[in-house]
C-alpha positions as CSV (number, residue, x, y, z in Angstrom):
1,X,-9.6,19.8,35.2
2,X,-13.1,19.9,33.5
3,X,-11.9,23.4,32.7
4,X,-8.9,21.9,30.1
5,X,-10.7,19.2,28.6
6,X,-12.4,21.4,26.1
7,X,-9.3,23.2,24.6
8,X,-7.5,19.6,25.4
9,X,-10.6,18.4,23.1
10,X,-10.2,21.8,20.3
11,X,-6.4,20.8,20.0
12,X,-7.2,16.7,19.0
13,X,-9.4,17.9,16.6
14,X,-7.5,20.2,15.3
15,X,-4.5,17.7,15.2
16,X,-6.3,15.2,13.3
17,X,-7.9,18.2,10.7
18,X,-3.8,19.1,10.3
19,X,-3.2,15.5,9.3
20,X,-6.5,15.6,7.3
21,X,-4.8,18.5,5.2
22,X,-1.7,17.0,5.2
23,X,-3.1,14.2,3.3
24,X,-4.8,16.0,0.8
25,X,-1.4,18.3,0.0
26,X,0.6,15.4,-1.0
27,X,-2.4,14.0,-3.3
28,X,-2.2,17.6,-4.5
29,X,2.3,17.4,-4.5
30,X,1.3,14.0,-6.6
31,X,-1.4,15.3,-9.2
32,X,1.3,19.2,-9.6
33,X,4.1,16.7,-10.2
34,X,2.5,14.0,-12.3
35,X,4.0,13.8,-16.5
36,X,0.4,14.2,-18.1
37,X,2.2,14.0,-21.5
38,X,4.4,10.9,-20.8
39,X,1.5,9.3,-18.6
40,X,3.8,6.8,-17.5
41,X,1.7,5.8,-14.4
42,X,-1.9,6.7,-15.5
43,X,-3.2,3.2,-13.2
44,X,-1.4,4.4,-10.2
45,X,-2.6,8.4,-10.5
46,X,-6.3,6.8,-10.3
47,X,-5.5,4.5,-7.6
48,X,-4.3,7.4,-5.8
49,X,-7.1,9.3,-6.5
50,X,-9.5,6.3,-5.1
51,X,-7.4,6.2,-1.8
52,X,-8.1,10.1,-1.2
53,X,-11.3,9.1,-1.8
54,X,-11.5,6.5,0.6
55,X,-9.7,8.1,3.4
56,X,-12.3,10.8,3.7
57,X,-14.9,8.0,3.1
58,X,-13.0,6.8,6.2
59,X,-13.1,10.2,8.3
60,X,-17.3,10.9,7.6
61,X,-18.0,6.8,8.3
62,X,-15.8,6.8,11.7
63,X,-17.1,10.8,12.4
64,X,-20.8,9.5,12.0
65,X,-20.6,6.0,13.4
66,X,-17.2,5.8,16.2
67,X,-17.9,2.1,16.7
68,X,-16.9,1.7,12.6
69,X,-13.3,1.9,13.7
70,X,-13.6,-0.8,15.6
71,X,-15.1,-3.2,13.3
72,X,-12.6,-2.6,10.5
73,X,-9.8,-3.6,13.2
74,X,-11.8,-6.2,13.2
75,X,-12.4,-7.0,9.8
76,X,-8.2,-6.9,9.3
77,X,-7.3,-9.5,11.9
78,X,-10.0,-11.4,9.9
79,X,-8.3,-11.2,6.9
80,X,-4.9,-11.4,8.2
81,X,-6.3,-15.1,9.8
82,X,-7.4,-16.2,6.6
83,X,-4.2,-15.6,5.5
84,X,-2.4,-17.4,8.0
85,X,-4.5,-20.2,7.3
86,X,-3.8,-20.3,3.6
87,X,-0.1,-20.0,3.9
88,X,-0.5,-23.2,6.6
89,X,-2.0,-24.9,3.8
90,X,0.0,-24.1,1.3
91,X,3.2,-25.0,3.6
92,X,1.5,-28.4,3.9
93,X,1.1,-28.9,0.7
94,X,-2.8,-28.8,0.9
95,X,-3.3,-25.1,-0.9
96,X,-1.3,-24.6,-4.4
97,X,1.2,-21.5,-4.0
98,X,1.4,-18.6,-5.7
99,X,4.8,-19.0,-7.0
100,X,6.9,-21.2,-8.9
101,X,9.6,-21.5,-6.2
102,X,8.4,-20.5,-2.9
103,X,5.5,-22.6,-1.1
104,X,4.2,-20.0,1.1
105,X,3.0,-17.2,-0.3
106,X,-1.0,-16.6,0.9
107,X,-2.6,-14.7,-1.9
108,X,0.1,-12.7,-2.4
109,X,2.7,-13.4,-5.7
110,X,5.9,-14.4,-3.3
111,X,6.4,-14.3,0.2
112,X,8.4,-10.9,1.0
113,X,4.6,-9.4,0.8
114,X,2.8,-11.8,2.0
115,X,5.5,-11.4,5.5
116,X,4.7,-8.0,5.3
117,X,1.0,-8.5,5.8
118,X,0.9,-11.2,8.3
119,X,3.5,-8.9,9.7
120,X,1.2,-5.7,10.1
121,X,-1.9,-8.1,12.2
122,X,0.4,-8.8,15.0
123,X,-0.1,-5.7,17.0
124,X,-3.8,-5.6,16.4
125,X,-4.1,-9.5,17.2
126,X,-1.8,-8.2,20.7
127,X,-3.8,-5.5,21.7
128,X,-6.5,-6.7,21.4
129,X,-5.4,-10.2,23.6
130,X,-4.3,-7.6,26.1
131,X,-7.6,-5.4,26.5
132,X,-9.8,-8.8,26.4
133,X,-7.1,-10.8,29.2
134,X,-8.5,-10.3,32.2
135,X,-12.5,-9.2,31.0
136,X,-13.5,-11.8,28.5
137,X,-11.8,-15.2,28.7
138,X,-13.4,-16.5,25.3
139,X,-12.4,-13.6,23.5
140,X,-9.0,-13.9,25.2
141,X,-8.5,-17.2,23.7
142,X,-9.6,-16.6,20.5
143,X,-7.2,-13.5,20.1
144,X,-4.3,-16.1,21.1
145,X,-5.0,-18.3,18.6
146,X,-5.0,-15.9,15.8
147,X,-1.7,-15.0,17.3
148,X,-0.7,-18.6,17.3
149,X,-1.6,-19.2,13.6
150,X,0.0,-16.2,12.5
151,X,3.3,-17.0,14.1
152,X,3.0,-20.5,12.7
153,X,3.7,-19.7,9.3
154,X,5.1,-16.5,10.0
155,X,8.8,-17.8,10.0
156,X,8.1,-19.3,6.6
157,X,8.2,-16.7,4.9
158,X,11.6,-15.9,5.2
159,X,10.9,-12.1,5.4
160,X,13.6,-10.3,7.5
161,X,12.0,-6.9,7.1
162,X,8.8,-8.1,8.0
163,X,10.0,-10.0,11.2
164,X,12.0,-6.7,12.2
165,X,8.4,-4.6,11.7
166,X,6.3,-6.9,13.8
167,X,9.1,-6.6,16.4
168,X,8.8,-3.0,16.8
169,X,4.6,-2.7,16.5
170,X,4.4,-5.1,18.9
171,X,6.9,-3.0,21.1
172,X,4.6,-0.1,20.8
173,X,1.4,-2.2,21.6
174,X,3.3,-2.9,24.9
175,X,4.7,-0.1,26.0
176,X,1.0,1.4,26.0
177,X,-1.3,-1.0,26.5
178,X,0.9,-2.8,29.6
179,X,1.8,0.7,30.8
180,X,5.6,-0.4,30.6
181,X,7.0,3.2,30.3
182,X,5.8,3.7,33.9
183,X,6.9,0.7,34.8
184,X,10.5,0.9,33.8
185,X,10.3,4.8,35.6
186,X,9.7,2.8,39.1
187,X,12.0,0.1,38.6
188,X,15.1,3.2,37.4
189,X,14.3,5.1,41.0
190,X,14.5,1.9,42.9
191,X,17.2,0.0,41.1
192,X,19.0,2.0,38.2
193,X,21.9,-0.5,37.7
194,X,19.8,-2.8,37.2
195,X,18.1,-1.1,34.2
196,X,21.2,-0.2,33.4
197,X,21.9,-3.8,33.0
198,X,18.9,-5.0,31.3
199,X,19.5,-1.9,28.7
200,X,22.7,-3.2,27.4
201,X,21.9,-6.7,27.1
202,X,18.9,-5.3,25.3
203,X,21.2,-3.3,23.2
204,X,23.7,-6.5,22.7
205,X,20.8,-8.6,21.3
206,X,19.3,-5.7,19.3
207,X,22.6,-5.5,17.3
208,X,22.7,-9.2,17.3
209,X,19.9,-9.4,16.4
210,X,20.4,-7.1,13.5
211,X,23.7,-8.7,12.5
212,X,22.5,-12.3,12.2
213,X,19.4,-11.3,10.2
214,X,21.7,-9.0,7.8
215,X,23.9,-12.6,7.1
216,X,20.9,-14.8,6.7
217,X,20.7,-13.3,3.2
218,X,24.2,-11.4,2.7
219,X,24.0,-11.0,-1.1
220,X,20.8,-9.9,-0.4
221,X,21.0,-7.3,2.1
222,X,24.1,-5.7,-0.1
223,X,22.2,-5.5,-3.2
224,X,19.4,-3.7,-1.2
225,X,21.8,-1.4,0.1
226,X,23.2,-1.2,-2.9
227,X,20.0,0.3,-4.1
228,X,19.3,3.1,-1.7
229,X,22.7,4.4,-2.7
230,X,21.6,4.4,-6.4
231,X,18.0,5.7,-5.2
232,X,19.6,8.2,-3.4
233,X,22.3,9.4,-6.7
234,X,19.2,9.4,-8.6
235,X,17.1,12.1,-5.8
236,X,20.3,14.2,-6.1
237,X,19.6,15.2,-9.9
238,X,16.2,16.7,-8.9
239,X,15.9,16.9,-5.2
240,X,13.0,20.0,-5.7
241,X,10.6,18.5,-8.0
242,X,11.4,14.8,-8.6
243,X,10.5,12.7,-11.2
244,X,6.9,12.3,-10.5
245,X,4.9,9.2,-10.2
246,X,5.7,6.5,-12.3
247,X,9.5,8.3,-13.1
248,X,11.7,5.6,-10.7
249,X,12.0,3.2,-13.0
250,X,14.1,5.7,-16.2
251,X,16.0,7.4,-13.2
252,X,17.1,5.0,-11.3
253,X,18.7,3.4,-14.7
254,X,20.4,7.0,-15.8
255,X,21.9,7.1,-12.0
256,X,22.8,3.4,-12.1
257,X,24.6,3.7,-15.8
258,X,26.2,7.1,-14.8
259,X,27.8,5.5,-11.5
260,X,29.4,2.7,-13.0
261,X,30.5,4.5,-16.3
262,X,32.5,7.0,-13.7
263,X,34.3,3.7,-12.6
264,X,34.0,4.0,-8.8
265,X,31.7,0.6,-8.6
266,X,33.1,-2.0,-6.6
267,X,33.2,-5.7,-8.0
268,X,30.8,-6.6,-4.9
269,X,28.6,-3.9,-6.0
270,X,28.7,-4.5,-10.0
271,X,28.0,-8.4,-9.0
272,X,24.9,-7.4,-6.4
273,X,23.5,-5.0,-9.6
274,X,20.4,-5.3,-10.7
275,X,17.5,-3.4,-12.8
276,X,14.5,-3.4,-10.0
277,X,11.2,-2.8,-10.6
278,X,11.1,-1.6,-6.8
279,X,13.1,0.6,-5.1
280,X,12.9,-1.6,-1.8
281,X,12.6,2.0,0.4
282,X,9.3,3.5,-0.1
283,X,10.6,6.5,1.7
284,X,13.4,6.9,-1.0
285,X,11.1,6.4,-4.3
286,X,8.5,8.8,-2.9
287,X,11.5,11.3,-2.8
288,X,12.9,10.6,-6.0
289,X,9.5,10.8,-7.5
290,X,7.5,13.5,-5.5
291,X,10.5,15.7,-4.7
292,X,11.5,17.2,-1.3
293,X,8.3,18.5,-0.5
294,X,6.3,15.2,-1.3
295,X,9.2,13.1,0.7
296,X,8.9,15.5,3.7
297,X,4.8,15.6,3.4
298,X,4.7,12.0,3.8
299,X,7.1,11.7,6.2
300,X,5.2,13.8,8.3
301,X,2.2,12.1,7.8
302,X,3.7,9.3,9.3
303,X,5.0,10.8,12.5
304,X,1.3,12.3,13.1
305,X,-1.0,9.4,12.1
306,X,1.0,6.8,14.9
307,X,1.0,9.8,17.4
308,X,-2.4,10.9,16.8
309,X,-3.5,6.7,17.1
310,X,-1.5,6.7,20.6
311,X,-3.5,10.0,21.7
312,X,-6.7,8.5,20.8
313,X,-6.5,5.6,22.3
314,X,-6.0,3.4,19.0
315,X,-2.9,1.9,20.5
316,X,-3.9,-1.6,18.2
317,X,-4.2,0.6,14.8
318,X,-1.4,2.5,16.0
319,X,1.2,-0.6,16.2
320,X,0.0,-1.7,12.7
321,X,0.5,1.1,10.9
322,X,4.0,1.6,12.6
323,X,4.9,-2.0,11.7
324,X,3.7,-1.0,7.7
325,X,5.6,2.3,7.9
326,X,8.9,0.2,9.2
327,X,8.4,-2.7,6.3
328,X,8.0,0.0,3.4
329,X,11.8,1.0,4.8
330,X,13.1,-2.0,3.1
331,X,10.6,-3.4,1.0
332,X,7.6,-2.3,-1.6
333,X,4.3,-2.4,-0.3
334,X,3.1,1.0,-1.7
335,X,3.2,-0.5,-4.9
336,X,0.4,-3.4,-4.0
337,X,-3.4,-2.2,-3.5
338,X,-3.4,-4.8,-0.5
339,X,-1.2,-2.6,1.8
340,X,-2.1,1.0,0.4
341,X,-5.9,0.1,1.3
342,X,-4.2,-1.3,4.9
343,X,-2.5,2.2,5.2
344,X,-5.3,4.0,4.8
345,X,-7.6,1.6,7.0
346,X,-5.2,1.8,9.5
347,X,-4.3,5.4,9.3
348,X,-8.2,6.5,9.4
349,X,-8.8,4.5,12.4
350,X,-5.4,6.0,13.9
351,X,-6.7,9.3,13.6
352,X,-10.3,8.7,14.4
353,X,-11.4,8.8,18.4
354,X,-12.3,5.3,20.0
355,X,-16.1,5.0,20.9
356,X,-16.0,5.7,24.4
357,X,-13.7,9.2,23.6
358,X,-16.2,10.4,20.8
359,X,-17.9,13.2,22.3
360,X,-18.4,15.8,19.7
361,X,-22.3,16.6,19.3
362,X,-23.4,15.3,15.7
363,X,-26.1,18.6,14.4
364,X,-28.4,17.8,12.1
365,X,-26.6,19.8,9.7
366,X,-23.3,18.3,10.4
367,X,-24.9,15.2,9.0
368,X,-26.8,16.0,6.2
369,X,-22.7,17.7,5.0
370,X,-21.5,14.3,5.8
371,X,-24.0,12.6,3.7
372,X,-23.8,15.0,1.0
373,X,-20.4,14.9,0.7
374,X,-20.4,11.1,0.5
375,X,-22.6,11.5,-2.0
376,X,-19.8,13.3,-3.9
377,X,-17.0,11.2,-3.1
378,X,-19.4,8.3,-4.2
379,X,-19.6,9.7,-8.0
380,X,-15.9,10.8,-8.1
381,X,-15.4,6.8,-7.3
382,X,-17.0,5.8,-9.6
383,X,-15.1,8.4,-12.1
384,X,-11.9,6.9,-11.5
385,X,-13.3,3.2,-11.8
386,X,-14.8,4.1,-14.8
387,X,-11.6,5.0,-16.2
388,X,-9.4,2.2,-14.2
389,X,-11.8,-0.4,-16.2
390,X,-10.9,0.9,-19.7
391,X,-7.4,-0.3,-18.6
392,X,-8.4,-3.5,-16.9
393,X,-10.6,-4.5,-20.0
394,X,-7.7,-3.6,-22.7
395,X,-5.1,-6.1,-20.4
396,X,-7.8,-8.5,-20.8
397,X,-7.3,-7.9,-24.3
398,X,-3.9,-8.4,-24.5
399,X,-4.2,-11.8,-22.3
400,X,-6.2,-13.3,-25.2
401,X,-3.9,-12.5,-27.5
402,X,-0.4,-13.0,-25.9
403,X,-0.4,-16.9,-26.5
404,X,0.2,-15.9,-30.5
405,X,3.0,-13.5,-29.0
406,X,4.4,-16.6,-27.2
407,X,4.4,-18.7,-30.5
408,X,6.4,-16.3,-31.9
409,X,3.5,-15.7,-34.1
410,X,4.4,-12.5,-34.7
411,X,2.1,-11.3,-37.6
412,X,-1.2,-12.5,-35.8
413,X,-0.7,-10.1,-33.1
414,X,0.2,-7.1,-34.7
415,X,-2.8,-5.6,-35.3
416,X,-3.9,-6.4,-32.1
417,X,-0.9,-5.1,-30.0
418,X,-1.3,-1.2,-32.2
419,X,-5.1,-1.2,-30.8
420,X,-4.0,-1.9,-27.0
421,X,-1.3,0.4,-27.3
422,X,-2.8,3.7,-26.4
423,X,-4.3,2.0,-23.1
424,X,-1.4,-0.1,-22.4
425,X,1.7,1.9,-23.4
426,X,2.1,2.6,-19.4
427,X,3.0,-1.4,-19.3
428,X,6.6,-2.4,-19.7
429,X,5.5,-5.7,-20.4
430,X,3.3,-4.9,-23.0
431,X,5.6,-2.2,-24.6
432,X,8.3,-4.7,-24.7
433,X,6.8,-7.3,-26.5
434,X,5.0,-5.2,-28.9
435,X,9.2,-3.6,-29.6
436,X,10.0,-7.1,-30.4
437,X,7.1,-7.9,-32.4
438,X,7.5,-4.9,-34.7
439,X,11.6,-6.0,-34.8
440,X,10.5,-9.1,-36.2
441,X,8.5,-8.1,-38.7
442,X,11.1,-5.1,-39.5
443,X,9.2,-2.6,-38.7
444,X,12.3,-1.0,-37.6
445,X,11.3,2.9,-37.1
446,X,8.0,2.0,-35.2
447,X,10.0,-0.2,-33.1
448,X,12.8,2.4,-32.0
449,X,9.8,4.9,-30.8
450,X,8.3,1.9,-28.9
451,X,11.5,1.0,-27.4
452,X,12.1,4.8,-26.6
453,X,8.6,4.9,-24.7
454,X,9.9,1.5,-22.6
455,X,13.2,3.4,-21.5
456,X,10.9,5.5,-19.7
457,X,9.1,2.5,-17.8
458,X,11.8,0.9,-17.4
459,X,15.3,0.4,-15.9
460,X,15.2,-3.2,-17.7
461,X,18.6,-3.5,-19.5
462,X,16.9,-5.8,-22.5
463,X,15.2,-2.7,-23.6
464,X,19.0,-1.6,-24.6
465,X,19.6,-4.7,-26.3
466,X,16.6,-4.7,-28.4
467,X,17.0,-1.3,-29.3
468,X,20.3,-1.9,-30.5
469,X,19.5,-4.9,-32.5
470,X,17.3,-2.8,-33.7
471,X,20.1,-0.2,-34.7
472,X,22.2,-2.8,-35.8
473,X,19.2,-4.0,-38.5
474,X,19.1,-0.5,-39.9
475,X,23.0,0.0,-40.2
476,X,23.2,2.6,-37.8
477,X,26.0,1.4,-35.8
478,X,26.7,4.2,-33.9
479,X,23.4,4.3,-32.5
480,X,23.5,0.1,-32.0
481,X,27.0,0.5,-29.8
482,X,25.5,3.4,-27.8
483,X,23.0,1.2,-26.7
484,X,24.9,-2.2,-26.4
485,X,27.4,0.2,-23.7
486,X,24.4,1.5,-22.4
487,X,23.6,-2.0,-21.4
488,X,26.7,-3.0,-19.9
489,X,26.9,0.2,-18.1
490,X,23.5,-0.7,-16.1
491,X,24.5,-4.0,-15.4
492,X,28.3,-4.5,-15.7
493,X,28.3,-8.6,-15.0
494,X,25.6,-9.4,-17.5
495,X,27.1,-11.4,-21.1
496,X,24.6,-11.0,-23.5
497,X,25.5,-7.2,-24.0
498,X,29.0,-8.2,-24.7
499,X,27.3,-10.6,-27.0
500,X,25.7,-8.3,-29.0
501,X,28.3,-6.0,-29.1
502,X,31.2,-8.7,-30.4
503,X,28.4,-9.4,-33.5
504,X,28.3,-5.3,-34.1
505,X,32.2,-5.2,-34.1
506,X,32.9,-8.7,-36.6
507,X,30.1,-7.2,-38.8
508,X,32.2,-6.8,-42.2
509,X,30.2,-3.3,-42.4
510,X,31.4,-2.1,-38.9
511,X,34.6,-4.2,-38.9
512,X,36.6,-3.3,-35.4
513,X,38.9,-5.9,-34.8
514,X,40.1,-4.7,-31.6
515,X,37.1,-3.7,-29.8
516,X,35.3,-7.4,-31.2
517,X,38.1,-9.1,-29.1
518,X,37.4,-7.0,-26.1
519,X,33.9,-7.6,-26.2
520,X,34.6,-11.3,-26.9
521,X,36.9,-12.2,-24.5
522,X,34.0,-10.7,-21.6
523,X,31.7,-13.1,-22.9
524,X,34.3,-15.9,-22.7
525,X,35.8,-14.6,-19.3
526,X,33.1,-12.9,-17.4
527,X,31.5,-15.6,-14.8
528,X,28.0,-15.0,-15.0
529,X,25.4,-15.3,-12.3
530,X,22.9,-18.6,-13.5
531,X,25.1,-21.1,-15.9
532,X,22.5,-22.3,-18.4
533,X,22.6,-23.5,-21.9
534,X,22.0,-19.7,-23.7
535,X,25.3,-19.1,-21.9
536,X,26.9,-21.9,-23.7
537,X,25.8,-21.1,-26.8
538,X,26.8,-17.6,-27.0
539,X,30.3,-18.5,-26.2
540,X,30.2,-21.4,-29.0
541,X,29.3,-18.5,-31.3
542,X,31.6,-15.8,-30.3
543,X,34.5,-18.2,-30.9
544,X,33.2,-19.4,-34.3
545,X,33.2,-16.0,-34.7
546,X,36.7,-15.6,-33.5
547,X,38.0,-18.0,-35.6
548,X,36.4,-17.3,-39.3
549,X,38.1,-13.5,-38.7
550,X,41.1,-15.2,-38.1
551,X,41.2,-17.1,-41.5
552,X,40.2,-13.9,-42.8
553,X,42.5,-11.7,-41.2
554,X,45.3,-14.3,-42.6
555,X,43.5,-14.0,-46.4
């Protein structure tokens, strides 16, 4: 036996330098594949950047000091209890929430994140209940009522993906820490109907499970699907290289317009349509945007990082990050700091040995190379700060000077809005209202560039609209009914498109009687998602509009 251990020992090590590389090719797959001329991500490159960063911070910390990995386990069930205990607060009314509609949200902007966080402490907040049952009653206690407070609030949030990915971490905390697999192994030889048994009412309430959760929110669970099917259109017109970081947004839109302009959309599917910021499948985007290489990179980084936290013992760390990996399936967590920093928290513990495995002799040498190279990854931090802050200071800018925008003070801004550009032209926000500033004040040309830059941020149909309005101002009609189509090719069901396009068609320079009535009787006809008063009013103008070409048709 004491003859294995060392080359058992050699292959661990070389396991976790594998996933080690692994990591650092798809940083590389991200910077290869990355538009430096478009830029359309520049904030997210850097973030990236800073999370390569800290995973090998990560590595040298937990290589040089094992008990490290310990204490940021530690340091997460911490934050996920504050958390708890804000969203209690907030679902008593005692803590303001985040959002205008939903009371629980923690610090997060709505709940489906905030579920996906409280989600990812369960397994931790399990294990360790498990290791400290029977050694350390205080401790015991304490982990149970972290566990207590998190399932408290837990069901507020209304989070089906998040439920579902506690679920299964928690599994995994069980199966290993409770030795169940064994378990079951003894129980098959003695009884197997009896597993048998217990297997398929296991299976029955699975599906039901499953079934029930998918009909809590059915409108919802169709549009997500609905989604991945558009994601997945989009990955087939460049499966090699993708669209690189940032490049979700455009693509989605071209596979979305091209789909229902071929006329195979359902009416279920045109009514569940939507223009997301998110692709709600982490696993999809990072395909669509990082190619088949990056998707299957990332994938395999995965697999590794929850095996390698089962082989070293991290079984807490290793239901966590399962439980993230299972919520990015059908939500968006890569896209918030909070969970990225949480994957690679998680992931660097996974891979790193537990205190009591950590055997490897630390030479001097070895740790004047650690230190030096922290010392590198320290300046290269502060690198990409440096530049993160130039952006950070210039939407501070913009925050000063967006109550104007609001007052439809459109001249005030102006200026303003051309200085924040170059730093914020990776911001659909920004770039739209800066379009619809220079629209007001006619700036028509400069407008239709900056409306061209936000149809690569965005898959937001309004930047259609405003485009063509824009058109429509300059007398290029062509152009103006391109766009208005456009719009009611991304979203089918929306009226404001139709709108536009009736007012294209009844204008006495573009005069098309038959295609105004077409487009007028959708915004008439078409039953729109939210009744509200801009709804009315449209129709009140399409018929006025109706009826003065009548008189003048009969003139």
């Amino acid at each position: 036996m004491n003859a294995i251990n060392p080359n058992k020992r050699l292959i661990n090590t070389n396991i976790d330098i594998f996933i080690d590389l692994i990591v650092f090719s798809f940083i590389v797959v991200i910077a290869v594949n990355y538009d430096y001329q478009g830029h359309l991500a520049p904030v997210s490159l850097y973030t990236v950047f800073l999370l390569g960063i800290l995973w090998c911070i990560c590595r040298v910390c937990f290589f040089l000091f094992p008990v490290f990995s310990k204490q940021v386990t530690y340091a997460i069930i911490i934050l996920g209890l504050v958390e708890g205990v804000w969203g209690l607060g907030q679902l008593y009314n005692l803590l303001p929430s985040s959002h205008f509609v939903f009371k629980t949200t923690g610090s997060f902007f709505n709940p489906g994140p905030y579920g996906g966080f409280i989600a990812l402490i369960f397994p931790l907040t399990l294990h360790f209940w498990l290791v400290f049952r029977h050694k350390n009653k205080i401790l015991e206690h304490v982990f149970l009522a972290v566990g207590i407070i998190l399932l408290s609030v837990f069901p507020a949030t209304l989070s089906r993906t998040a439920w579902i990915a506690a679920i299964i971490g928690c599994i995994l905390v069980l199966f290993f820490d409770t030795n169940a697999i064994a378990k079951l192994r003894n129980i098959e030889k003695r009884n197997p109907p009896r597993v048998i048994l217990a297997t398929a009412i296991m299976i029955v309430l699975f599906i039901g499970g499953i079934y029930g959760i998918f009909h809590l929110k059915k409108n919802s669970a169709n549009g997500r699907l609905f989604m991945w099917k558009i994601t997945a259109l989009a990955i087939k017109e460049s499966p090699a290289k993708g669209v690189g970081l940032g490049g979700f947004p455009a693509a989605y839109a071209q596979a979305q317009m091209d789909y229902f302009k071929s006329g195979i959309g359902s009416e279920t599917e045109k009514l569940v349509a939507g223009s997301p910021e998110y692709a709600f499948n982490e696993y999809l985007r990072i395909f669509l945007e990082q190619g088949v290489l990056g998707g299957i990179l990332f994938l395999l980084l995965t697999v590794f990082i929850i095996r390698s936290g089962i082989r070293n013992k991290q079984i807490g760390a290793s239901g966590s990050f399962l439980t993230l990996s299972v919520f990015a399936f059908a939500s968006y967590p890569y896209y918030l700091w909070e969970f990225l920093v949480m994957w690679v928290l998680l992931g660097s513990v996974c891979v790193s040995k537990t205190e009591k495995a950590h055997r490897k002799k630390k030479t001097k040498r070895n740790i004047y190379n650690s230190i030096l190279f922290l010392i590198v990854l320290f300046a290269c931090t502060l690198l990409c700060l440096k530049q993160l802050q130039l952006y950070s200071q210039a939407k501070k800018e913009w925050t000063k000077i967006r109550p104007l925008y609001n007052m439809r003070s459109y001249q005030s801004v102006m200026d303003g809005y051309a200085q924040l550009y170059p730093r914020l032209n990776h911001d659909q926000k920004f770039v739209f209202e800066y379009a619809v500033a220079l629209n007001a004040m006619q700036e028509y040309g400069k407008a239709d560039s900056i409306l061209a830059r936000g149809l690569q941020l965005s898959c937001d149909p309004m930047f259609y609209n405003v485009k063509g309005r824009n058109y429509h101002e300059m007398k290029k009609y062509k152009e103006a009914e391109t766009c208005y189509l456009n719009s009611t090719y991304l979203l089918p069901e929306r009226i404001y498109p139709y709108y536009l396009l009736t007012k294209l068609y009844a204008d006495s320079a573009n005069y098309q009687p038959q295609k105004m009535k077409r487009a007028a009787h959708a915004v008439l006809e078409k039953e729109p998602k939210v009744h509200s008063t801009a709804i009315n009013e449209m129709r009140d103008e399409v018929k006025k509009i109706l009826k003065s070409k009548e008189i003048e048709d009969e003139k």
